[in-house]
C-alpha positions as CSV (number, residue, x, y, z in Angstrom):
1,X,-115.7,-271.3,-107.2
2,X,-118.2,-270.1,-104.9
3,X,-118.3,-273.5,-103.1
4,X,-114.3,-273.4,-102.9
5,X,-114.5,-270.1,-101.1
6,X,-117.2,-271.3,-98.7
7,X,-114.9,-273.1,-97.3
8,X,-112.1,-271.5,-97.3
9,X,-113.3,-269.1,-96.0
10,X,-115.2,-271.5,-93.0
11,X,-111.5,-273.1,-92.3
12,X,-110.0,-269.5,-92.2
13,X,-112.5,-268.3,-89.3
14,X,-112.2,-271.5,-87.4
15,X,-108.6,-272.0,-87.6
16,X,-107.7,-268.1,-87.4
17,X,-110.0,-265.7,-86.7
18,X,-112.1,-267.2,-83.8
19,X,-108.7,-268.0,-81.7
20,X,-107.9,-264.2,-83.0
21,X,-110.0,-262.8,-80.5
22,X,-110.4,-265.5,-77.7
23,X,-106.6,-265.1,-77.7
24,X,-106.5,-261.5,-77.1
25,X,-109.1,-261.7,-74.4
26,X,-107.7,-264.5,-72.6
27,X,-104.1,-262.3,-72.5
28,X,-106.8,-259.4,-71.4
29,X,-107.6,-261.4,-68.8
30,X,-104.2,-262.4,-67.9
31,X,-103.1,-258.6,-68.2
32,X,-105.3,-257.4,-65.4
33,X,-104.9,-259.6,-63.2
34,X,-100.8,-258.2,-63.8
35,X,-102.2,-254.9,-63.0
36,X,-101.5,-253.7,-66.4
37,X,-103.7,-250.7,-67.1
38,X,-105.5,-250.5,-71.0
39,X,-103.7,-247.8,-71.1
40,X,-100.1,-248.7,-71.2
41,X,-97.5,-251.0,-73.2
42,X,-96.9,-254.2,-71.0
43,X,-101.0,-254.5,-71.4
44,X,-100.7,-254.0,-75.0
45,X,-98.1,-256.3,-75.8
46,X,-99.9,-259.2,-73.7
47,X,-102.6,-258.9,-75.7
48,X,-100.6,-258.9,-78.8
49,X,-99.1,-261.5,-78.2
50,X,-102.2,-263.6,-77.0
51,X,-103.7,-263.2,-80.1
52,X,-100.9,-263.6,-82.2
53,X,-100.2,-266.8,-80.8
54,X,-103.7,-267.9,-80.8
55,X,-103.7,-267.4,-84.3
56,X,-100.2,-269.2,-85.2
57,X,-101.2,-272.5,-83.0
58,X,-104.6,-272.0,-84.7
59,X,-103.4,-273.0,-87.7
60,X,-101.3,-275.1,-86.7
61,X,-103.6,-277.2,-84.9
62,X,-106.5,-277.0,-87.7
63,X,-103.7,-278.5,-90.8
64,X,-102.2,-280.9,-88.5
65,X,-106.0,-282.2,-88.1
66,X,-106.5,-281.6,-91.6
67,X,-103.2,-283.6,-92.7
68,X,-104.2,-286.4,-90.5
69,X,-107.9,-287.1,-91.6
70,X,-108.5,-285.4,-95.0
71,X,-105.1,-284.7,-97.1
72,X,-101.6,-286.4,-96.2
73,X,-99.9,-284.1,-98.8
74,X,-100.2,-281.0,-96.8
75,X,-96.7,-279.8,-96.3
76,X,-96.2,-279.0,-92.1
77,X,-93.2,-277.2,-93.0
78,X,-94.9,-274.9,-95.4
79,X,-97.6,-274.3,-92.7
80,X,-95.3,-273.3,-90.2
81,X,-94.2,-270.6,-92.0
82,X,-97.5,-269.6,-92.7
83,X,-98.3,-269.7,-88.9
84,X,-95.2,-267.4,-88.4
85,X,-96.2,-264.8,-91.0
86,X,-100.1,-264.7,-89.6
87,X,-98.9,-264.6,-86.0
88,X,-96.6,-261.7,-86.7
89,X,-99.5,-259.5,-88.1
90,X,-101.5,-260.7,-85.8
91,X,-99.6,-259.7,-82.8
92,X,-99.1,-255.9,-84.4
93,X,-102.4,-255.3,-85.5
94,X,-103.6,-257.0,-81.8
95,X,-100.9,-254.6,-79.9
96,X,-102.2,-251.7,-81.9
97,X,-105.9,-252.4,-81.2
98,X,-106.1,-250.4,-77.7
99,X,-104.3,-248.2,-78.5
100,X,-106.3,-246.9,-81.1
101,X,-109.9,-247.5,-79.0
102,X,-108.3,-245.5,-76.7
103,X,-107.5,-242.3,-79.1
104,X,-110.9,-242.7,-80.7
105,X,-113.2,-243.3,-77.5
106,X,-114.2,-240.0,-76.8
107,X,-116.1,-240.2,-80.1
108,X,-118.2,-242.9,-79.2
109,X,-118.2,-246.3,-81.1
110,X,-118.8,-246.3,-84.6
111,X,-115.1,-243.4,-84.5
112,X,-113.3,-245.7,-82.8
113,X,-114.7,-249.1,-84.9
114,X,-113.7,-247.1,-88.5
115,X,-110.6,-245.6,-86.9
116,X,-109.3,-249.3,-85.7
117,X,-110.4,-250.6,-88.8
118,X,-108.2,-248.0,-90.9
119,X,-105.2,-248.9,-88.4
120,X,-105.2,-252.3,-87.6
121,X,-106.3,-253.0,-91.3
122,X,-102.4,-251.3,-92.1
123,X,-100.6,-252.8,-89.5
124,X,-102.1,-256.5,-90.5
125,X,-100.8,-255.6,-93.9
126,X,-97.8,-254.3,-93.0
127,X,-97.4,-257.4,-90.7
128,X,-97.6,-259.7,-93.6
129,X,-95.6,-257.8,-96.0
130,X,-92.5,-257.2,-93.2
131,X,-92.9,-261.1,-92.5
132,X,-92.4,-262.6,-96.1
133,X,-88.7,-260.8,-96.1
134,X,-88.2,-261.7,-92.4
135,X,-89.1,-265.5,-92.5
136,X,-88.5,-265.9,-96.2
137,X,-85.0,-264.6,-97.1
138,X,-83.8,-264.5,-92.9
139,X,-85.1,-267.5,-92.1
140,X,-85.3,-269.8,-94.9
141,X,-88.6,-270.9,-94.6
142,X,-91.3,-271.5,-97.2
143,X,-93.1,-268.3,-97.8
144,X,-93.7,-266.8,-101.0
145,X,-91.5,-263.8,-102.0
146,X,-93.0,-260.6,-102.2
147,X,-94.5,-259.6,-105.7
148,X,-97.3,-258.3,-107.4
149,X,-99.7,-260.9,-106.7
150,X,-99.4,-261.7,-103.2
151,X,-99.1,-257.9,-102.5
152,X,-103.1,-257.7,-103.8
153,X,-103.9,-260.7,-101.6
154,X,-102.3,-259.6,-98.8
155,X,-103.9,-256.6,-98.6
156,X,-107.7,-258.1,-99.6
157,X,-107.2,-260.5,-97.2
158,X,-106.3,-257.4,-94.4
159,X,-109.3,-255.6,-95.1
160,X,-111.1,-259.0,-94.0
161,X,-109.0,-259.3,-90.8
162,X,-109.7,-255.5,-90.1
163,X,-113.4,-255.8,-90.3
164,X,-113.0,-258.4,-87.8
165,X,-111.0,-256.1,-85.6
166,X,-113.9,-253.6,-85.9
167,X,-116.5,-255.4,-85.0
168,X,-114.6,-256.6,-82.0
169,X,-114.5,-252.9,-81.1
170,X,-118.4,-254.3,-79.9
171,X,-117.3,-255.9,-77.0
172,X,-115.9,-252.7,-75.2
173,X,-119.2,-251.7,-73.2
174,X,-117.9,-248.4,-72.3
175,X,-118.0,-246.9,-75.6
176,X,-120.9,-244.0,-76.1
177,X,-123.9,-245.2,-78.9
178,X,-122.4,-248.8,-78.6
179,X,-125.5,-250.5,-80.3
180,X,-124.1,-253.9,-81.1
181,X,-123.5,-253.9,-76.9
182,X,-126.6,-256.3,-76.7
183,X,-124.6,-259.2,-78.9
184,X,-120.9,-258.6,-78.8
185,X,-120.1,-256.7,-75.2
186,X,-118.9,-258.3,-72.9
187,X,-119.7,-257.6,-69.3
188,X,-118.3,-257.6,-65.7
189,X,-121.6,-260.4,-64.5
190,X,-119.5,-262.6,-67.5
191,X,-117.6,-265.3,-66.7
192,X,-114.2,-265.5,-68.1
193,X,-115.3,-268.0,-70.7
194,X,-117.9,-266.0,-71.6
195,X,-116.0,-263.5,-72.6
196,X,-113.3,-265.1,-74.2
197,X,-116.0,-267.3,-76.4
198,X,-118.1,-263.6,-77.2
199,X,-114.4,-261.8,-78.4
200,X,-113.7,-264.8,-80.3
201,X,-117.4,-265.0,-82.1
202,X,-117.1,-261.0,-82.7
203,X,-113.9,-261.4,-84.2
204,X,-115.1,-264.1,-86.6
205,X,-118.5,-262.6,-87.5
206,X,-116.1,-259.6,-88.4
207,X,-114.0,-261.0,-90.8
208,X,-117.1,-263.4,-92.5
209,X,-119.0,-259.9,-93.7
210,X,-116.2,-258.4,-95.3
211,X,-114.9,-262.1,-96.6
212,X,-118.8,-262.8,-98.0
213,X,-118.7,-259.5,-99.7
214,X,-115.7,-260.0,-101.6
215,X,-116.5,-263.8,-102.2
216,X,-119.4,-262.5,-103.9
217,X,-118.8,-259.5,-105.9
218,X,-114.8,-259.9,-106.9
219,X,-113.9,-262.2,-109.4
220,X,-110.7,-263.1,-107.7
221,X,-109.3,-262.6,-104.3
222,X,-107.3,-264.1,-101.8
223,X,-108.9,-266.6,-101.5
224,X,-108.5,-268.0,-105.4
């Protein structure tokens, strides 16, 4: 088991979480040079919706290449509506990220890393749960309908994704007692690329600490 979830988890960071925040700082990017302030909605619904759909062609991209080389049976059509769910939470727990640094930002970092971590962790979750009604009974397409069991790994796999929209709290610079500044923040001497490639490493090393921890001391999670 332990092995199994080593790599899930590994194809869960590459596919997902990595493109999770080099998609919402890409749309960042894209945002200010729009003139959108961090401060109001057209900036954070670009970078919802960059990381939303950096997640959804993330996967995508990853079982397509996985289909190809490794396993023929994976079913595209069931991925695509696994795309659809994880893009969807995605985008509201990425559109609610500012927002929230910006309420908790007067009390220095480690306020506003717990108090995104509380809120985005909710909106991922509700994200997932408000997708498997939408896509699933709407839409028609292959997503499991909501229950017992998926309800527990819906929200153990949330309190992954919101450790990994905590620690990308890190990269804001401006934030008061920001000690992780030195690996995650990113800096107006980086290049774009930079930037984009030290969001998208904070965002995976996020989600890898909470993911180890439960691979480690629960006996079953999402992952299983």
């Amino acid at each position: 088991m332990a092995v199994s979830r080593t790599v899930k988890t590994t194809e869960v960071v590459f596919s997902k979480l990595f493109p999770a925040g080099c998609g919402w700082q890409a749309a960042s990017i894209l945002a200010e040079s729009a003139n959108y302030l961090p401060t109001t909605l057209p900036f954070f619904l670009t970078v919802g919706l960059g990381e939303g759909l950096a997640v959804g062609i993330g996967h995508l991209t990853y079982y397509k290449i996985k289909k190809n080389i490794i396993d023929n049976d994976i079913d595209m059509s069931e991925q695509i509506g696994s795309a659809l769910q994880l893009g969807t939470a995605a985008t509201m727990s990425g559109t609610i990220w500012q927002p929230t640094v910006n309420i908790f930002s007067d009390y220095g970092f480690l306020a506003s890393s717990f108090g995104v971590v509380g809120i985005c962790g909710l909106t991922f979750y509700s994200g997932l749960r408000f997708s498997r009604t939408l896509y699933g009974n709407l839409l028609g397409l292959q997503l499991e309908k909501k229950n017992k069991e998926n309800n527990r790994n819906d929200a153990l796999l949330s309190v992954s994704v919101a450790g990994a929209a905590g620690l990308f709290v890190a990269t804001d610079v401006s934030l008061a007692n920001n000690f992780l500044e030195p690996y995650f923040g990113i800096t107006e001497n980086m290049s774009n690329l930079s930037g984009v490639g030290t969001a998208g490493l904070s965002t995976a090393c996020g989600f890898t600490t909470i993911q180890l921890f439960q691979n480690a001391f629960m006996k079953k999670n999402w992952i299983d």
